[in-house]
KEKE-3310 file (N, C-alpha, C; in steps of 0.2 Angstrom, whole numbers, plus 5000, padded with zeros to 4 digits):
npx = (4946:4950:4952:4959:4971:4986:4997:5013:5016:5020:5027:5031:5042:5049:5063:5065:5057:5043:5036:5038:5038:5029:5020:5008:4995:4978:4966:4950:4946:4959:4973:4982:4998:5007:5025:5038:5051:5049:5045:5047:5037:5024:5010:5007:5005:4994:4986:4985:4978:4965:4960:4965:4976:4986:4990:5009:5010:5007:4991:4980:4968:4952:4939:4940:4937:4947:4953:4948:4960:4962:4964:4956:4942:4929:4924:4938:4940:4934:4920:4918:4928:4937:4947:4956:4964:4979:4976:4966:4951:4940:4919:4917:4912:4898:4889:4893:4885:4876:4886:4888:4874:4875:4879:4878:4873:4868:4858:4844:4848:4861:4867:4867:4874:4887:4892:4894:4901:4913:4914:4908:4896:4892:4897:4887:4881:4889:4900:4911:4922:4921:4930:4942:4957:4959:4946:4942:4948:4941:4928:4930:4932:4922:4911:4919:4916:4900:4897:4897:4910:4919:4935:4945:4957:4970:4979:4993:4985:4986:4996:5001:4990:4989:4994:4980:4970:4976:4975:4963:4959:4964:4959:4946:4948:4951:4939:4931:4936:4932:4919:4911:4917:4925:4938:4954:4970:4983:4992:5006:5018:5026:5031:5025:5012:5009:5016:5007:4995:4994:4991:5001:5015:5021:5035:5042:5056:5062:5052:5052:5047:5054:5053:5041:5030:5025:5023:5032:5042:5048:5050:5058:5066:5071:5076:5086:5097:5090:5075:5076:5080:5067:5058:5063:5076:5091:5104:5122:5129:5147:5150:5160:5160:5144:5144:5153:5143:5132:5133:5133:5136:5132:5133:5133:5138:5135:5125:5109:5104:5090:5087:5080:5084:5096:5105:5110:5121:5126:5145:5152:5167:5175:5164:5156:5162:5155:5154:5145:5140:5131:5117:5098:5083:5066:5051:5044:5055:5073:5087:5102:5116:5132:5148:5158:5171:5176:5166:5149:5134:5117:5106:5088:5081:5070:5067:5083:5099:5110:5125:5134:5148:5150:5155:5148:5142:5139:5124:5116:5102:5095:5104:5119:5116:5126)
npy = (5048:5062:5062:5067:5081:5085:5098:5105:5104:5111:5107:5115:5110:5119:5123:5113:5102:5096:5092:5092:5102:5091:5084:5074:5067:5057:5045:5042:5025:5023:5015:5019:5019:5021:5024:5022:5029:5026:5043:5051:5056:5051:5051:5062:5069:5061:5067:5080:5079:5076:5087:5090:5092:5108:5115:5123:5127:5127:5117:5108:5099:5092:5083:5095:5106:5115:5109:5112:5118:5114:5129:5136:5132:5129:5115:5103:5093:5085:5082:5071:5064:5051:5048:5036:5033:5024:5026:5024:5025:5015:5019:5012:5001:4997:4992:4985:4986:4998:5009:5008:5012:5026:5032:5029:5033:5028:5017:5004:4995:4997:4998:4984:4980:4985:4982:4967:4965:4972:4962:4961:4956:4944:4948:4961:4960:4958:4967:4982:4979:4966:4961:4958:4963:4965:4962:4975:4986:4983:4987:4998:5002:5001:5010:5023:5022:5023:5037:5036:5041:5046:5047:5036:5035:5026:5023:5016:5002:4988:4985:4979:4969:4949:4937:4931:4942:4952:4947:4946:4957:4963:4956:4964:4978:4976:4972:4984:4992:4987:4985:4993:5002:5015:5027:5025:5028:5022:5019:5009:4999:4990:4980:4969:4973:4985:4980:4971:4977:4992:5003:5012:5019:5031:5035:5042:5051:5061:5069:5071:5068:5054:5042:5040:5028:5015:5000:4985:4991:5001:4991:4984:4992:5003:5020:5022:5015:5018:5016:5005:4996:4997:4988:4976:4964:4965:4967:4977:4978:4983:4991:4982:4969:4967:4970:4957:4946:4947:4947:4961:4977:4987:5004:5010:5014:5008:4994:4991:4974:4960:4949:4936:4937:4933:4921:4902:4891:4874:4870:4877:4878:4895:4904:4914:4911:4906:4901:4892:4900:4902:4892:4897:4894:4896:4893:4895:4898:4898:4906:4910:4912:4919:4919:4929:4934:4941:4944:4947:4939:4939:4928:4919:4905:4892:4873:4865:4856:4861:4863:4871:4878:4870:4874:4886:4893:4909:4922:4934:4937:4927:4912:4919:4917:4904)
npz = (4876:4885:4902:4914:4917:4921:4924:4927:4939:4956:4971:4986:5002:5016:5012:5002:4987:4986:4974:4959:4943:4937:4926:4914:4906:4908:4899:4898:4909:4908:4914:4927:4936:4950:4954:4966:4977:4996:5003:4991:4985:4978:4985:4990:4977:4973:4982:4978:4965:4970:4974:4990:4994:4990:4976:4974:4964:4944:4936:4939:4927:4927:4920:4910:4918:4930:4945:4961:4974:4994:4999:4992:4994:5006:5009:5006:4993:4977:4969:4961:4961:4971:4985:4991:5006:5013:5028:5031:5041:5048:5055:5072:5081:5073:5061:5044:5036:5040:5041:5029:5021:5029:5021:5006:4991:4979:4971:4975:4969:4962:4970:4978:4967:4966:4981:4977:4969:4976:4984:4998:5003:5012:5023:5027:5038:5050:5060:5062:5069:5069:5057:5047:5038:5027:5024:5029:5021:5010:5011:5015:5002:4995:5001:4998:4985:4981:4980:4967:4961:4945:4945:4953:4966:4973:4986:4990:4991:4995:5002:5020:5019:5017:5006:5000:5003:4997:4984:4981:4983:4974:4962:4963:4959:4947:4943:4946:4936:4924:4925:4932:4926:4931:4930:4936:4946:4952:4967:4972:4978:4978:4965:4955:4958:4951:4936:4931:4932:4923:4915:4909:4916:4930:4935:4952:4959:4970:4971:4958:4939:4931:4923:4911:4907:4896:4905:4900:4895:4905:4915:4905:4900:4910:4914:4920:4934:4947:4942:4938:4948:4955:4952:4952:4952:4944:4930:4929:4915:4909:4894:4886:4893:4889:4874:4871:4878:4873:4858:4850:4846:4854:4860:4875:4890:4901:4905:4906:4913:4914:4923:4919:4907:4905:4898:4901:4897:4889:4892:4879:4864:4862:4866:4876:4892:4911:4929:4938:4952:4965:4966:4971:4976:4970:4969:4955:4949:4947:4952:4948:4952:4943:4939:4930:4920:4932:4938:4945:4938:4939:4933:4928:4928:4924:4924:4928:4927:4935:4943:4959:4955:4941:4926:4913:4897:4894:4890:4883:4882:4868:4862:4852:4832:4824)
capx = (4944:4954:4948:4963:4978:4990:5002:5020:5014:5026:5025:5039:5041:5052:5069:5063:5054:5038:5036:5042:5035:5026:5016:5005:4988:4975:4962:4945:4948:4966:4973:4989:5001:5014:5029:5043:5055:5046:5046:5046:5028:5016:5004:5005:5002:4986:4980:4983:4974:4960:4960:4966:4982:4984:4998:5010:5013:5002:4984:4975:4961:4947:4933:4940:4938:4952:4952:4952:4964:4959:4967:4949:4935:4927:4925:4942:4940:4929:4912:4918:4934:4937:4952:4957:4972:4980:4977:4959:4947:4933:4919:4918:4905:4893:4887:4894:4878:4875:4891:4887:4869:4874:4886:4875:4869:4865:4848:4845:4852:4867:4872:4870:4880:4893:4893:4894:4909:4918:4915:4907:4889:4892:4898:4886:4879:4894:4901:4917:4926:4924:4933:4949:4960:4959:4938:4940:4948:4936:4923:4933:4933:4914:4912:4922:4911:4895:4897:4899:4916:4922:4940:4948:4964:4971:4984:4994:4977:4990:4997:4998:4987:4992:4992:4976:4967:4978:4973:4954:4957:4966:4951:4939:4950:4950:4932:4930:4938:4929:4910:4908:4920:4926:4946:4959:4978:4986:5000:5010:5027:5028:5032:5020:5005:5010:5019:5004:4988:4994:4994:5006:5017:5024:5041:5044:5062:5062:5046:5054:5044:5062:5051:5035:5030:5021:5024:5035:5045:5048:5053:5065:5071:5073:5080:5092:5095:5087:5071:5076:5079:5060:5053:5065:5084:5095:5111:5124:5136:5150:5150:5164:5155:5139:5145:5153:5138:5128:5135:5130:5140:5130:5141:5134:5142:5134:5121:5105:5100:5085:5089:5079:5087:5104:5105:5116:5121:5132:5150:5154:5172:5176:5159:5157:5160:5155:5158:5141:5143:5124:5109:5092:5075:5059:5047:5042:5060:5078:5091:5107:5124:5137:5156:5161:5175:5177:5159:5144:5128:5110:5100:5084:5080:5064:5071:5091:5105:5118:5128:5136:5155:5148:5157:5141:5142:5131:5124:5112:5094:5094:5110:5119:5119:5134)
capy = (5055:5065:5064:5071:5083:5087:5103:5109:5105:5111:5108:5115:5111:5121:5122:5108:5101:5088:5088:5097:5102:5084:5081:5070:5067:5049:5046:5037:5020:5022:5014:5022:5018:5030:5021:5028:5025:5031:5052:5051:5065:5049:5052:5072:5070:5060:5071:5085:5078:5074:5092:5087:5097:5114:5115:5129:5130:5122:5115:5100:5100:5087:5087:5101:5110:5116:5108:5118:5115:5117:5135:5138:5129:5127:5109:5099:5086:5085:5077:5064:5062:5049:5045:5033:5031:5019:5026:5025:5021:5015:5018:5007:4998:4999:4985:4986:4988:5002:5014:5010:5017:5032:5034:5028:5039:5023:5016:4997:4989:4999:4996:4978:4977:4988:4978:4959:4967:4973:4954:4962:4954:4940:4951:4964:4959:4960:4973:4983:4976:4959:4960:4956:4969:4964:4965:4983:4987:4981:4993:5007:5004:5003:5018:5029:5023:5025:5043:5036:5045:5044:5044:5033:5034:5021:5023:5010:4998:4981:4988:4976:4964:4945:4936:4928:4946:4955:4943:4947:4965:4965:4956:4969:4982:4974:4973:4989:4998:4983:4981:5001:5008:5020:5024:5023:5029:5019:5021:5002:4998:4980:4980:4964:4977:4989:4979:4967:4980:4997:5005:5018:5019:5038:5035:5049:5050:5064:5074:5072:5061:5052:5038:5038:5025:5007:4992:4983:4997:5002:4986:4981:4999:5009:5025:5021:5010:5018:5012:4997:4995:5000:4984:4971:4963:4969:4965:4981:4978:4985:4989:4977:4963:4967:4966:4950:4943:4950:4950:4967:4984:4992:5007:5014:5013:5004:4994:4987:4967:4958:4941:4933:4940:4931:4915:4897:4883:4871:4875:4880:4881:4899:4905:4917:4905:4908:4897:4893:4902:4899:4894:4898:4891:4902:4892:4895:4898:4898:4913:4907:4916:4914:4923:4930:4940:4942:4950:4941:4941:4932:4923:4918:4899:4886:4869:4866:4853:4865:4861:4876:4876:4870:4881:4886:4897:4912:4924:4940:4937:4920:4910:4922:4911:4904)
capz = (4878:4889:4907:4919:4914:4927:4919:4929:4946:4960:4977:4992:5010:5018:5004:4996:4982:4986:4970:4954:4937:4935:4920:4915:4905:4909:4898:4902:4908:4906:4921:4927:4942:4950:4959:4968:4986:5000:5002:4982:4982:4979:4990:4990:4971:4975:4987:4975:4963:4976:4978:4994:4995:4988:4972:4975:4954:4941:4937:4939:4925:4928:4916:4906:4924:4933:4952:4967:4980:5001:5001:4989:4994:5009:5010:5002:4991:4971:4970:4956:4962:4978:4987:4996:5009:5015:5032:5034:5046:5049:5060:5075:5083:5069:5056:5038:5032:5044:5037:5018:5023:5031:5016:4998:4984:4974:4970:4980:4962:4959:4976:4976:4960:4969:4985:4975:4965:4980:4989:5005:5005:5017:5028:5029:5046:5055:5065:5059:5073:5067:5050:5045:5037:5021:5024:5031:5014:5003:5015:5014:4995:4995:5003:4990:4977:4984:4978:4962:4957:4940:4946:4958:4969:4977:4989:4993:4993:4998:5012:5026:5017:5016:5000:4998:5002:4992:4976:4981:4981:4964:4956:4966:4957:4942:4942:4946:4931:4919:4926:4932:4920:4935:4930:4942:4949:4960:4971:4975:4980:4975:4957:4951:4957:4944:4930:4930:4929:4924:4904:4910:4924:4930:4940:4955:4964:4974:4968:4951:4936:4929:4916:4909:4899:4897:4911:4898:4894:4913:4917:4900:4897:4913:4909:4925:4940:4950:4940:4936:4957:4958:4949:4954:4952:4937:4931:4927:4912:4906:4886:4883:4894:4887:4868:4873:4881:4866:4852:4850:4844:4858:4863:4881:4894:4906:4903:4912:4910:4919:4926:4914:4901:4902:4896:4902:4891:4892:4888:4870:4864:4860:4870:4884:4899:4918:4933:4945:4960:4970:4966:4974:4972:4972:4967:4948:4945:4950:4952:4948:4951:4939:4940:4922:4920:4938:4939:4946:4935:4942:4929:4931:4923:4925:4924:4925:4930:4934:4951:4961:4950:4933:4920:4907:4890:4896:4884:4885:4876:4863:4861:4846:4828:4821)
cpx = (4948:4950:4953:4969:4981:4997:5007:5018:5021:5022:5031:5034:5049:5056:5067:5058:5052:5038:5037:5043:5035:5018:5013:4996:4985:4968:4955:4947:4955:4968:4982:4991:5007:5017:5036:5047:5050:5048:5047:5041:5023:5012:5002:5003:4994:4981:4980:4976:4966:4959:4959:4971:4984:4991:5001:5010:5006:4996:4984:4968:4956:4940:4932:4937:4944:4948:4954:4955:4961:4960:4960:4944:4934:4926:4929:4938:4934:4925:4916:4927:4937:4946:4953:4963:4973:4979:4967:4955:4941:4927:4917:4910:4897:4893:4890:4889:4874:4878:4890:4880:4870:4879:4883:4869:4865:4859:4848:4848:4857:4870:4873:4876:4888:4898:4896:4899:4915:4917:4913:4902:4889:4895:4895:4883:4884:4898:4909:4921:4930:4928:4940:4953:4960:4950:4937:4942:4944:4929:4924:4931:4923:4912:4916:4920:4904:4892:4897:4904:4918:4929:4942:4956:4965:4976:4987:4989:4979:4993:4998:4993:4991:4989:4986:4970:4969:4974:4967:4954:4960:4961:4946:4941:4952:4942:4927:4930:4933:4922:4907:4913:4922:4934:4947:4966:4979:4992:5004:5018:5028:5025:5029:5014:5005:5010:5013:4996:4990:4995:4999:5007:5021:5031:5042:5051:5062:5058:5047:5051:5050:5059:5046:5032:5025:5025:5031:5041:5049:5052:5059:5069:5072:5077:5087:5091:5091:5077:5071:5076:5074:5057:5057:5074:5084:5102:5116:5130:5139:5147:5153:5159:5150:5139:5147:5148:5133:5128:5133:5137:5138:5137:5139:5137:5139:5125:5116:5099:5098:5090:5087:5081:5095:5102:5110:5114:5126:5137:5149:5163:5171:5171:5162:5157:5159:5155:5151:5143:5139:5121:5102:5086:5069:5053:5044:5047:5067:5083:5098:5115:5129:5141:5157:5164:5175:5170:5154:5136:5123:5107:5095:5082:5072:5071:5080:5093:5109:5119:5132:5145:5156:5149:5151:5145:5136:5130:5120:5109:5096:5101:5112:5118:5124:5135)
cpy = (5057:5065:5069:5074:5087:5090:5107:5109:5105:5111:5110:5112:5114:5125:5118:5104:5094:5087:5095:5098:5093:5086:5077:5071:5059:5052:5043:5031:5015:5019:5015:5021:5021:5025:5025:5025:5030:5038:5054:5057:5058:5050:5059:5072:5066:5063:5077:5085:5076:5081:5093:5092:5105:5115:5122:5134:5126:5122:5110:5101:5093:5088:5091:5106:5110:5111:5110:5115:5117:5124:5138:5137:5130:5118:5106:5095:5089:5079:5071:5060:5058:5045:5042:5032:5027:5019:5027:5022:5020:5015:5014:5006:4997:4996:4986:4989:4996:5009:5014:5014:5022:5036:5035:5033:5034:5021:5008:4994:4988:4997:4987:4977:4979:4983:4970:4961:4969:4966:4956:4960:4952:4943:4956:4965:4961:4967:4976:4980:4968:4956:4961:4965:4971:4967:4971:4987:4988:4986:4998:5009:5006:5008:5021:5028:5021:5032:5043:5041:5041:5044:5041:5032:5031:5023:5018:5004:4992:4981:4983:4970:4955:4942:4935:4938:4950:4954:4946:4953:4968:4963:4961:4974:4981:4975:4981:4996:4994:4983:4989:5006:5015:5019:5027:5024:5025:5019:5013:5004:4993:4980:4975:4967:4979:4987:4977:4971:4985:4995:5009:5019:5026:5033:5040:5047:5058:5072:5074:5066:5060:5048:5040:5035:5017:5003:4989:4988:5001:4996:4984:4987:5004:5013:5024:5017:5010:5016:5005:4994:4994:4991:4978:4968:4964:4966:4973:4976:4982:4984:4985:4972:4961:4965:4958:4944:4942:4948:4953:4973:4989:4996:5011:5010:5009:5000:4988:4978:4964:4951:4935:4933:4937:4924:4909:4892:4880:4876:4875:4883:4890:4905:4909:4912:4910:4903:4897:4897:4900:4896:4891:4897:4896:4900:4891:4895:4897:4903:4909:4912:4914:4921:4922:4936:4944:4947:4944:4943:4937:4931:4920:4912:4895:4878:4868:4860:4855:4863:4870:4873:4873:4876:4880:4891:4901:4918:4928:4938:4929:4919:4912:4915:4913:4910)
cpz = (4885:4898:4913:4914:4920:4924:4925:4937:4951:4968:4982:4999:5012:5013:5000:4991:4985:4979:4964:4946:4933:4930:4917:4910:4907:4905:4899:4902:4907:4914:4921:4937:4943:4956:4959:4975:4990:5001:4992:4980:4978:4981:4989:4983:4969:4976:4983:4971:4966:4977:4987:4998:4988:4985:4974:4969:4951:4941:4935:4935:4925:4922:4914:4914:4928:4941:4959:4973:4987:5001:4997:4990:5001:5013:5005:4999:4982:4973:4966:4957:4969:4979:4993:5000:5014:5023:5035:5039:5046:5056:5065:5078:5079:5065:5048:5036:5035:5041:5031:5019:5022:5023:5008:4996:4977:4973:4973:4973:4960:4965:4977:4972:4965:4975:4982:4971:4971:4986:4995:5007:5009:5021:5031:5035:5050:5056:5062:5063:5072:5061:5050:5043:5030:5019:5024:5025:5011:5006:5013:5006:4994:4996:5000:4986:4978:4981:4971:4957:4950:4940:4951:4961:4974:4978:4993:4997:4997:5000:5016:5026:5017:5008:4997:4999:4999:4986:4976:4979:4975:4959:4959:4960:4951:4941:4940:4939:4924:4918:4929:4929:4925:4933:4935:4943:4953:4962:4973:4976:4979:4968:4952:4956:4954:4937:4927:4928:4926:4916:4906:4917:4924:4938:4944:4958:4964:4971:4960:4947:4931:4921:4918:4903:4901:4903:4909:4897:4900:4914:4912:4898:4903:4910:4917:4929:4946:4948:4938:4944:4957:4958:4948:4951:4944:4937:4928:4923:4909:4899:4884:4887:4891:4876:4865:4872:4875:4860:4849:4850:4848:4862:4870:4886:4901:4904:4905:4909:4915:4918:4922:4907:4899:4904:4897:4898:4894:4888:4882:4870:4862:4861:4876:4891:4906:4920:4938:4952:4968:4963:4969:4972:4976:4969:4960:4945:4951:4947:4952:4947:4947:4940:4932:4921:4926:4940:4939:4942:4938:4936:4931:4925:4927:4926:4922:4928:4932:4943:4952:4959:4944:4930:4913:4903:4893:4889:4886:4881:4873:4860:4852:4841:4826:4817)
residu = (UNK:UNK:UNK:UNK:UNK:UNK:UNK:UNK:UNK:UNK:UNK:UNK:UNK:UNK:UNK:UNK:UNK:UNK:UNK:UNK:UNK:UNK:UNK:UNK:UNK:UNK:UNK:UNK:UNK:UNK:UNK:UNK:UNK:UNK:UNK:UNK:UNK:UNK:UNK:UNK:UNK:UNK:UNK:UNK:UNK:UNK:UNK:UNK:UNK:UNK:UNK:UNK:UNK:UNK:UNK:UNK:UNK:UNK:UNK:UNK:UNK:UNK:UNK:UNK:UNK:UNK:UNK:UNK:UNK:UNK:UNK:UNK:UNK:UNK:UNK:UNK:UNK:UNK:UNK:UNK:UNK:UNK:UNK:UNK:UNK:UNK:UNK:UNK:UNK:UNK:UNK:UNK:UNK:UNK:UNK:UNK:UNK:UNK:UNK:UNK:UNK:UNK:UNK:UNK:UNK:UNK:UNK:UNK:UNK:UNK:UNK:UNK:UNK:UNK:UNK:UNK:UNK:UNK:UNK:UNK:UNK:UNK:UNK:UNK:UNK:UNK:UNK:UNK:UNK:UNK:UNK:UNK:UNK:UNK:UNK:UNK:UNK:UNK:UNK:UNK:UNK:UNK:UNK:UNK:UNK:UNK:UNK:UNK:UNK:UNK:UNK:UNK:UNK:UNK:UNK:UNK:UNK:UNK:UNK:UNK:UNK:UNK:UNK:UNK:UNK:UNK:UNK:UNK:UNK:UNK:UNK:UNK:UNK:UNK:UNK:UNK:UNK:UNK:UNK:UNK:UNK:UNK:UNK:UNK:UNK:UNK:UNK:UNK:UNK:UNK:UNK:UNK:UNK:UNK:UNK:UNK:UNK:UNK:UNK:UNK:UNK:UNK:UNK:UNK:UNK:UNK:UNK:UNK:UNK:UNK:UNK:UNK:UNK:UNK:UNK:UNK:UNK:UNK:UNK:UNK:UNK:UNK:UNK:UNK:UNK:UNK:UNK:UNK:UNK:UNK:UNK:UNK:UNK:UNK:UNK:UNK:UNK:UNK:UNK:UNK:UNK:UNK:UNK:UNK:UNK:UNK:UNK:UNK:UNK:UNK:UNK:UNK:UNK:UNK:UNK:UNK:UNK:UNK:UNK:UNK:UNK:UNK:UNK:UNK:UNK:UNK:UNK:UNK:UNK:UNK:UNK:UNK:UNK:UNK:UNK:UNK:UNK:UNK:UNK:UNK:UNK:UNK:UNK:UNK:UNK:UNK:UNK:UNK:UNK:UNK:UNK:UNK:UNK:UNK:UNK:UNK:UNK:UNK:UNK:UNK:UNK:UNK:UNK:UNK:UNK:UNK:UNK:UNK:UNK:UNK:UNK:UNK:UNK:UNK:UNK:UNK:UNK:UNK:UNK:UNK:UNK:UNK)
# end
């Protein structure tokens, strides 16, 4: 079922384009994440849909209702729609349990559930002051669904967080979309937030949507390097290097290979050879530089032998058969 559709939306400032015939439908449930460089029109495209910011072109329809932007209503914002930003505050001197109070539309059950899904029980005694960062998060979050919205926007939720609150606030928002079936946008910039939850991910570069498409998809086929940049190292080959490496008839002209994607062996006569240049340990894997054909390629391996100046047989995807 069709829950949001967002048709030809433009936004100016000044000369220029926030954001510029973007398109888009999410249907319930559907969880969708929008990545891009800083000034890209994430955020302004939140707040749009948030009826928050007011399109210059376009509609945002919600519920087979259009959605009004501040230049219309009275008080910004849609009852069923809550947004969250990254810059929120909470207020001060006042007990957890105090702000959700002044805040709940829930009945003591639903709130419960709410609260023990977003992990803030044990803290509701304590004082806004006394909470972490990651804590005040998870607050903020409880407070936007209090109101019980049927969609959620999260702008940049892991922000600022360290890893151990991070991980909490990804099962919160996992739980969120599984146990109250509330669906969800989210804004990141670290591209194992995105790849890892999202069913469709919208690309922006400079108010512009460039890809939209699955996770997998995103990350193995960018439509350019600027997408491929977005979601982590790449390697550019040439069409001859790339047929080489391949043994592929592929005829573009440049063309974009993930680090796991290229393959080392020992030598092999008559084999594409490279020459060690580094390599870097990361913990579950190792980034390994090799010189081929005066060009440097990274590979990414789990266990290996190879010394820095070991000539390998490398290969793009599964070592070709005879």
């Amino acid at each position: 079922m069709e829950l949001l559709r967002v048709s030809d939306i433009k936004k100016k400032r000044d000369e220029d384009f926030v954001l510029k015939d973007i398109s888009f439908t999410q249907h319930a449930h559907q969880k969708i994440a929008i990545a891009g460089e800083t000034g890209s029109g994430k955020t302004t495209l939140l707040k749009m849909i948030a009826g928050l910011i007011q399109p210059d072109a376009g509609e945002i329809i919600f519920e087979n209702e259009r959605v009004s932007g501040p230049d219309e209503v009275l008080v910004p914002g849609h009852a069923f729609i809550a947004y969250l930003s990254q810059q929120y505050e909470l207020p001060k001197f006042l007990r957890v349990e105090q702000i959700l109070q002044y805040n709940n539309n829930l009945s003591g059950d639903d709130a419960r559930v709410l609260y023990e899904i977003c992990r803030i029980v044990e803290f509701m005694k304590r004082g806004t002051n006394e909470l972490s960062g990651g804590e005040k998060q998870r607050v903020a979050l409880a407070m936007a669904l209090t109101a019980s919205p049927k969609l959620l926007l999260l702008d940049e939720p892991f922000s600022n967080l360290d890893i151990i609150h991070k991980n909490i606030l990804k099962s919160v928002i996992n739980d969120i979309g599984d146990h109250l079936k509330i669906t969800c946008i989210l804004v990141s910039h670290d591209p194992l937030d995105t790849l890892s939850w999202s069913d469709e991910i919208l690309v922006l570069k400079a108010g512009q949507l460039v890809q939209k498409d699955t996770a997998e998809n995103i990350y193995e086929r960018p439509v350019n390097e600027y997408v491929a940049g977005l979601f982590g190292k790449y390697n550019i080959l040439d069409k001859e290097l790339f047929q080489a490496l391949a043994n592929s008839d592929e005829d573009e002209k440049r063309i974009i290979v993930r680090p796991e994607n290229i393959t080392l062996l020992p030598l092999e006569n008559n084999s594409p050879k490279g020459k060690v240049v580094t390599i870097k340990y990361f913990g579950s894997y190792f980034e390994i530089d090799v010189l081929v054909s005066d060009k440097i390629l990274t590979a990414r391996v789990g266990e290996h032998s190879l010394k820095v100046g070991d000539e390998v047989s490398v290969f793009v995807g599964r070592r070709p058969s005879a």
